[in-house]
N, C-alpha and C positions, 0 to 999 in steps of 0.2 A: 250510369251507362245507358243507353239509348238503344232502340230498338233496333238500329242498325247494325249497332254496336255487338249484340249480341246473336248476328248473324253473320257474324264476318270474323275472319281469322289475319290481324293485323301482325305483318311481318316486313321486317328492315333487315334491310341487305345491306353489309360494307363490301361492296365490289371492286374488291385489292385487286393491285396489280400483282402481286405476291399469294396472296390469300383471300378468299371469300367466305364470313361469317355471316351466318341469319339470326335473326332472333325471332322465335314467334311468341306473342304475348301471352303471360300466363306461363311459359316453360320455359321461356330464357332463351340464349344464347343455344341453338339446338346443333347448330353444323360448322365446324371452324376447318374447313381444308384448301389448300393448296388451289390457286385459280391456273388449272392446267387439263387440256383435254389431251387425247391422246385418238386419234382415227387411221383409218384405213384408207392407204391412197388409192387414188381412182375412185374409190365407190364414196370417200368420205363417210362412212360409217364410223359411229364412234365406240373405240372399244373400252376406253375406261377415262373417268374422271377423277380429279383430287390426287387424294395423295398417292392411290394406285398408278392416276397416267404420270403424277411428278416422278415416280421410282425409273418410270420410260424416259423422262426427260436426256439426249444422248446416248441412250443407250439401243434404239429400237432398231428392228433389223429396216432393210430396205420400205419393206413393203406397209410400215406403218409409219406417222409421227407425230411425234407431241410435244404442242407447242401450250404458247401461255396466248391467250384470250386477250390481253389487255395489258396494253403499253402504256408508262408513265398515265396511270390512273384514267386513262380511257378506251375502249372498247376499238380496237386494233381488228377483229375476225366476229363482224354481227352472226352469224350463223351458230357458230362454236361457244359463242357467250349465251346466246338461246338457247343453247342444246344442255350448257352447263349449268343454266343458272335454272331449266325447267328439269334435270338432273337430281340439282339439290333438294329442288321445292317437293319434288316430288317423295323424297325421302322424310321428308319432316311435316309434310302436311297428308292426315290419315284417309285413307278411302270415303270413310264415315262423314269427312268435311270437306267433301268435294259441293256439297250441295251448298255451303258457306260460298259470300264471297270473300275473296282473297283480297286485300289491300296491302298493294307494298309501297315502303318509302326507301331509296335509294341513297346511300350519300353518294357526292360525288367531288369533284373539286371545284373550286370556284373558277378555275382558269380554262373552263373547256367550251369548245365552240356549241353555237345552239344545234348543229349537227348534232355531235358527238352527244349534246344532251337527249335528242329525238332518240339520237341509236340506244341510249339507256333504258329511255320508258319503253322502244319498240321490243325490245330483246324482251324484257317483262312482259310485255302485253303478249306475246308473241309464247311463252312461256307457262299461261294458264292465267297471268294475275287479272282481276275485273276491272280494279282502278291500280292507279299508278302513278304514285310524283318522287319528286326529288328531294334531294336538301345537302345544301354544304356540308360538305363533313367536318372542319372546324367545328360547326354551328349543332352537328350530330354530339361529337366528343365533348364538346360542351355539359349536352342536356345527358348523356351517357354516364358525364362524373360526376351527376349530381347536383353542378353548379347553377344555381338560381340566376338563369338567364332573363328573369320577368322582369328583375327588378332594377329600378335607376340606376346602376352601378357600371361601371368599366369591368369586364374582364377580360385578359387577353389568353387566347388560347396557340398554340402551337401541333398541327398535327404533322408527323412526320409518317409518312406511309411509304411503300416499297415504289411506288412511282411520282409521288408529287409531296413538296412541303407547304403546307398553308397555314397562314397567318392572321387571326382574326380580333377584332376589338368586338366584343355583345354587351350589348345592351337593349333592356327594355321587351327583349325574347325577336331582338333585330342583329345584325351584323351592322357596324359602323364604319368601320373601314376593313379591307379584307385583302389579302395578297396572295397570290400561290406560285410557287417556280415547280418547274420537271425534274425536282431533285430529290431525292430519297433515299431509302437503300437499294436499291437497287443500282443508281448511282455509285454510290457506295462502294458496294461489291465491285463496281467497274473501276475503279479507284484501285482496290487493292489489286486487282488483276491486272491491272497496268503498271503498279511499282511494282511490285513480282518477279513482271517480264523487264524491267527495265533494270531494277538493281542486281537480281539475281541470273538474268537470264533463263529463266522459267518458267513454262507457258502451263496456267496452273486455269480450272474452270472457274463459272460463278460459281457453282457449291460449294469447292474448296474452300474461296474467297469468303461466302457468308459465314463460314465455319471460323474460318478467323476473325474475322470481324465480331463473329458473336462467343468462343471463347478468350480473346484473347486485344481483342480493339479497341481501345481509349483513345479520345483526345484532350486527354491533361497530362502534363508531364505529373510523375509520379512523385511524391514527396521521398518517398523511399525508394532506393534504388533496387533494392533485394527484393521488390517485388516486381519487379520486370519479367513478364512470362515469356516462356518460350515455345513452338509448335513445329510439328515437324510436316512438312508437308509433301507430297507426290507430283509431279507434273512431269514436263518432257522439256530438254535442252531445246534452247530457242536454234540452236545452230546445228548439232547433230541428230538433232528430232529423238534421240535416244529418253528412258524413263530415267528421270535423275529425282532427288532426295531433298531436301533443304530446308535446316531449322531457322524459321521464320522470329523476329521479336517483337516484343508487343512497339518497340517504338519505333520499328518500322512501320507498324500499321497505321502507328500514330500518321505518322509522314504523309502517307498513303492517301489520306481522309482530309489532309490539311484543307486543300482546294473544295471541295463538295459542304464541308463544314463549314465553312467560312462565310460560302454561299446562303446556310441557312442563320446565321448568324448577322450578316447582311440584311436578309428579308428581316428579322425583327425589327432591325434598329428604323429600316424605310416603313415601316407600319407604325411603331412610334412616332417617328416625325409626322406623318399624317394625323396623327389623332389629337382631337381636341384636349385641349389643358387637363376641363373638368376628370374627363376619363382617365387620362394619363396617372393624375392624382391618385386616383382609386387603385389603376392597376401598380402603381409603386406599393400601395400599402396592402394588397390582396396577395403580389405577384405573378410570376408568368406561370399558366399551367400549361403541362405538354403530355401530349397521348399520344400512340402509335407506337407501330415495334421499332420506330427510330430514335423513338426518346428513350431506348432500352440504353443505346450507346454510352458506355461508361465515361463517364467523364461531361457526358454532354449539357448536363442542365447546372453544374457547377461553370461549364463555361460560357452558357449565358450568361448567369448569372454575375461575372467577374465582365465581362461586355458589356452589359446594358447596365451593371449597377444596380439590380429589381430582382429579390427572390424568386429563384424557379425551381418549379417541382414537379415531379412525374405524378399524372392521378395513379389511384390504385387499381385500375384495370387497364391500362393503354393501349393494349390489342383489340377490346372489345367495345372499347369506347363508342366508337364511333355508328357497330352492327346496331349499341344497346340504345343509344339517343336516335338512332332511325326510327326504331318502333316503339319506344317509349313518347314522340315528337307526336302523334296522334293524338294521344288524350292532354300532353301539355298545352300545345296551340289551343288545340279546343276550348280547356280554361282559359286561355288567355284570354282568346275572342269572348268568352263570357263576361269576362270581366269587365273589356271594353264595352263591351254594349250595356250592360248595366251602369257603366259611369259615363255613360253618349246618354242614355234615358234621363239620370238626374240631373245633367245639364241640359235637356232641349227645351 
């Protein structure tokens, strides 16, 4: 570790559109909440963050509201993303290490404008942080599962987050082909909330919607039929605005999810076709790995896997994947770049 190193407090952000986790080195994963502010109109004061202002989400009286910061995986309100994301830092990083400096690395999505990439680092900088870069989040949840991105191999990774899904082929501690659509859960959620209102005539919220989606949401038809769940849920008649009742089944959800799913099941198969032989090879015999809370989706990695033919598997952190290869991404690079200049030395 380097003298720089040992004056600086390295911290990686996964800045969901859903959720934002930190991780600061040495402690881990320090802050996992909700990417939701919650202010005061007119003056814009902010009265609470996380999972405090998400409790506000729909609920707030006139004269507050709380919204989400960041739409399909990018920065929707620069102000409110500053306020929240120098909010969190400030909770995790001690008075004692102000005199440190702060380095953070951000994932973010590969599909976003060089704008939306400035507004990233700006909110950071703007925040307290000294230095400030990025990195794909694919390319995060990679180095987060552990997966040995240095070396010669194919791996494909799949990260499904609450605003974007992205698709990446690594190799060599590089991205070789890479793809991302505006599809997620949060999608998702919009997905159930529209058959809902369509089959049932019932106009139900996104919490609702995640709720089912997350006890109750598959996309494989079930072998067994006796295990078909069922949930009850709340909303208001689409036609008499009255509060009505209605036990929802999991294969309606299925339905629901059909379109949105399909879409990420698509993006695989178009990142395949792109990839070279040699890699392809590799990732048949490694498999597809998937991280985020979308790879939670029951059913989901059995039906890649039945689509493309190529084993797939959820790592074993999915949510954090992506916060953990942010700022563990510091000291790997670093080897890398070692490594290359020592084998550029015994070849000049």
């Amino acid at each position: 570790m380097g003298l720089f190193d040992r004056f600086s407090t390295d911290v990686g952000i996964d800045l969901g559109t859903c959720n934002t986790l930190i991780y600061v080195r040495g402690e881990g994963i320090v802050i996992n909440e909700p990417s939701v502010v919650a202010k005061e109109r007119g003056t814009n004061r902010v009265v609470a963050v996380g999972a405090e202002a998400k409790r506000m989400l729909f609920r707030t009286p006139g004269n507050i509201t709380a919204i989400r910061p960041l739409r399909d995986g990018v920065i929707a309100d620069l102000e409110s993303t500053e306020k929240m994301i120098k909010y969190f830092i400030s909770k995790v990083v001690k008075k004692n290490q102000f005199f440190k400096s702060t380095r953070m690395k951000i994932g973010i999505p590969s599909c976003i404008t060089q704008v939306e990439r400035r507004a990233c680092i700006e909110a950071a900088l703007k925040a307290g942080a000294k230095e400030v870069d990025v990195i794909e989040e694919s390319l995060a949840a990679a180095i987060g599962a552990d997966i040995r991105i240095d070396e010669p191999a194919g791996h494909m990774i799949c990260d499904i987050g609450g605003g974007t899904t992205e698709v990446s082929v690594i190799s060599l501690g590089g991205m070789v082909v890479t793809s991302s659509i505006r599809v997620g859960g949060d999608k998702f959620d919009e997905a159930i909330v529209n058959h809902v209102l369509d089959k049932f005539g019932l106009r139900i919220g996104l919490s609702t919607a995640e709720r089912l989606k997350i006890e109750i949401g598959n996309v494989g038809q079930d072998e067994d039929k006796d295990v078909e769940k069922k949930m009850e849920v709340r909303g208001t008649d689409k036609i008499t605005g009255l509060p009505q009742r209605k036990e929802i089944g999991s294969d309606e959800i299925r339905k629901a999810l059909e379109v949105p799913v399909n879409q990420v099941v698509e993006e695989i198969k178009k990142v395949f076709h792109e990839t070279p032989p040699e890699l392809a090879a590799d990732i048949v015999e490694r498999g597809i790995v998937m991280a985020g809370g979308g790879s939670l989706l029951k059913g989901l990695s059995k039906l890649i896997s039945k689509e493309t033919g190529v084993h797939t598997f959820v790592v074993d952190n999915p949510l954090e994947s992506v916060a953990l290869g942010a700022g563990k991404s510091f000291e790997l690079f670093r080897n890398i770049s070692s490594e290359r200049e020592i084998f550029n030395n015994l070849n000049s």
